[in-house]
N, C-alpha and C positions, 0 to 999 in steps of 0.2 A: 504493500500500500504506500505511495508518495504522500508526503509531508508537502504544506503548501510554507514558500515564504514569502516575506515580501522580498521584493529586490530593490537596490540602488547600484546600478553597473557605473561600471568607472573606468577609464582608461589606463590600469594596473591590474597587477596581478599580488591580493593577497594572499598570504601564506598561514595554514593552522598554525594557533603558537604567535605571529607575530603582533606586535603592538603597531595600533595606526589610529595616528589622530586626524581627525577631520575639523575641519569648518563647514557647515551646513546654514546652506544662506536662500536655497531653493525651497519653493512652498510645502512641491510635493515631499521632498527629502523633510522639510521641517515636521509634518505631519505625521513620516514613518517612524521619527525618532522620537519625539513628542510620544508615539503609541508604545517604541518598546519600550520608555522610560516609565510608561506609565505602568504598563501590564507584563516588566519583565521579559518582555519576549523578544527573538534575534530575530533579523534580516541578513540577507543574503548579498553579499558585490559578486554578479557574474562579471568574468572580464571580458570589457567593450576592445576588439583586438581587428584592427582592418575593416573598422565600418561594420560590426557586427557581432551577434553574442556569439563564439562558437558553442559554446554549450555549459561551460564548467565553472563552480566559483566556489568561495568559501562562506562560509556562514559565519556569520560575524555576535557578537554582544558586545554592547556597550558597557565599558567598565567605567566611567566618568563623566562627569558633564560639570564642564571649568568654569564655561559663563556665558549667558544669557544675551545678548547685546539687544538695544533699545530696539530693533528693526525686525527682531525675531529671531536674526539669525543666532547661531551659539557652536564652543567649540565642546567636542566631546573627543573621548578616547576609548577604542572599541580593542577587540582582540578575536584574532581570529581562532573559530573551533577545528570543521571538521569540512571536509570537501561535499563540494554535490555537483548532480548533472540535471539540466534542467532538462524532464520532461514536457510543459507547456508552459506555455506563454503569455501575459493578458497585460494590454497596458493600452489603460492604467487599471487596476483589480476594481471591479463592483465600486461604488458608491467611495471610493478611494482617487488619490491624485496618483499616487504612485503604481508601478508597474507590479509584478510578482509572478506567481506560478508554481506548479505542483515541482517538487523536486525528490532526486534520491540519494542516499550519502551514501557513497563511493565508501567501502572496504576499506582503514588501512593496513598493509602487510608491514609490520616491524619486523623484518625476519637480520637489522643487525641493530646490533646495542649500543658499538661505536663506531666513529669514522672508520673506515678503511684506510690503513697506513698508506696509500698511494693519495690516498685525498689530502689525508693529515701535511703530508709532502710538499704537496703542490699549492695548498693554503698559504705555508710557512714562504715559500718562495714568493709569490707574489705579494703578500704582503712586505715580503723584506724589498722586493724592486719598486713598492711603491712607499716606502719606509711609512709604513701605517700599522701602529700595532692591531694583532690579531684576536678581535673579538669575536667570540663564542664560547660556548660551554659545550666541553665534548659528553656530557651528564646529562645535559636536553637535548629529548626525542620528539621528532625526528630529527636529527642534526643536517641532513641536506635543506628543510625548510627554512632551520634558523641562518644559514650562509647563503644562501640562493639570492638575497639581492645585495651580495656584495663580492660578485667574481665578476660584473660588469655584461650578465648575459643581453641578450636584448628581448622586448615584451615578448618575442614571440616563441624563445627561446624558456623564457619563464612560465609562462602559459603549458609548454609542455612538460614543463618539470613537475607541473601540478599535478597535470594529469595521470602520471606515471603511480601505479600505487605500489610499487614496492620499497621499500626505502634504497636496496642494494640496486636498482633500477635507477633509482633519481641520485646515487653515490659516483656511477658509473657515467651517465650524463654529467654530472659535472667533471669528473677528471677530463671527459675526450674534450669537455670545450676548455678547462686550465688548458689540456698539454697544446691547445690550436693558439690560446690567448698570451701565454707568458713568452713565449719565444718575441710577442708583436711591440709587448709593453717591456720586454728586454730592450729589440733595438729603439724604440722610444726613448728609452734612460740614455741608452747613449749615442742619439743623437742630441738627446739636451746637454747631455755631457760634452759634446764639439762644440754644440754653441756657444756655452758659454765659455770656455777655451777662445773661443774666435776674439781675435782685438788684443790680445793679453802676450805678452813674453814668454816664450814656454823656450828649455833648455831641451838643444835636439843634438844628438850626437850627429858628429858629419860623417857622412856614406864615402866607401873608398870604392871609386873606379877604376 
């Protein structure tokens, strides 16, 4: 049996587990959140990817609401649960401004408990070529949702990471797009590395002919 939610689609891809705050300044959107805050209950972000839903989002609750502003609009802070696929469609739902639709929560398969030493790897590398310490907890599961938006994939790349339900599935995804990505933002560092060299004095030994 499908579970109906409401939706607010967005041009992102959230992840169960991550934290996302919003500003909510639309009627419809003010109305959905107005209701879960009322009666406890989640809504949906399918993600808006190429002009359209493909089909997949997260189910969201609101864990905050900061403040109010005189116009209606307000900022809140939500967290995401658990995946779904949208079976149908309606927008905007019955006697409502906003959209929604019957949904089903996608499986998760936990079949690893921690990174994969090839991932663990390839983290430590790019964070060192981009000297940005390396935030995560290898102790929170699923550990590919909590890193997924910070190895630089692009939406559409993210979108399928979503949809992938196995964790060793979405571990694996990420290392082939590191081993594509770090070699790119290697020669990056140093090409920055020439330029700023350029203009400057540099001691060159001389070449014998």
């Amino acid at each position: 049996m499908s579970d109906i939610l409401p939706f607010f689609p967005l041009n992102l891809v959230a992840y169960p587990g991550e934290k996302l705050n919003l500003h909510i300044f639309e009627e419809r959107y003010r109305q959905l959140i107005n209701e879960c805050l009322a009666e406890e209950k989640t809504f949906g972000i399918p993600t808006f990817l190429d002009d359209r839903l493909p089909g997949c989002g997260t189910e969201m609750k609101v864990v905050a609401l900061h403040e109010r502003h005189p116009d209606g609009s307000m900022d809140i802070s939500t967290e995401g649960i658990r995946v779904f696929k949208i079976d149908t469609f309606e927008n905007p739902v019955a006697d409502k401004l906003y959209a929604g639709g019957e949904i089903t929560f996608l499986p998760e398969e936990t079949d690893l408990i921690r990174p994969l030493p090839q991932l663990a790897e390839l983290l430590d590398t790019l964070y060192s070529l981009l000297t940005t310490p390396a935030e995560y907890d290898v102790e929170q599961k699923p550990f590919s949702f909590q890193v997924a938006h910070k190895v630089g994939m692009s939406l559409t790349d993210e979108y399928e990471l979503l949809t992938l339900r196995r964790e060793s599935a979405r571990q694996q995804f990420l290392i082939a797009h590191l081993r594509k990505v770090i070699p790119i933002v290697a020669e990056m560092e140093q090409t920055k590395s020439r330029i700023r060299m350029n203009g400057h004095f540099r001691n060159l030994d001389p070449l014998n002919f």
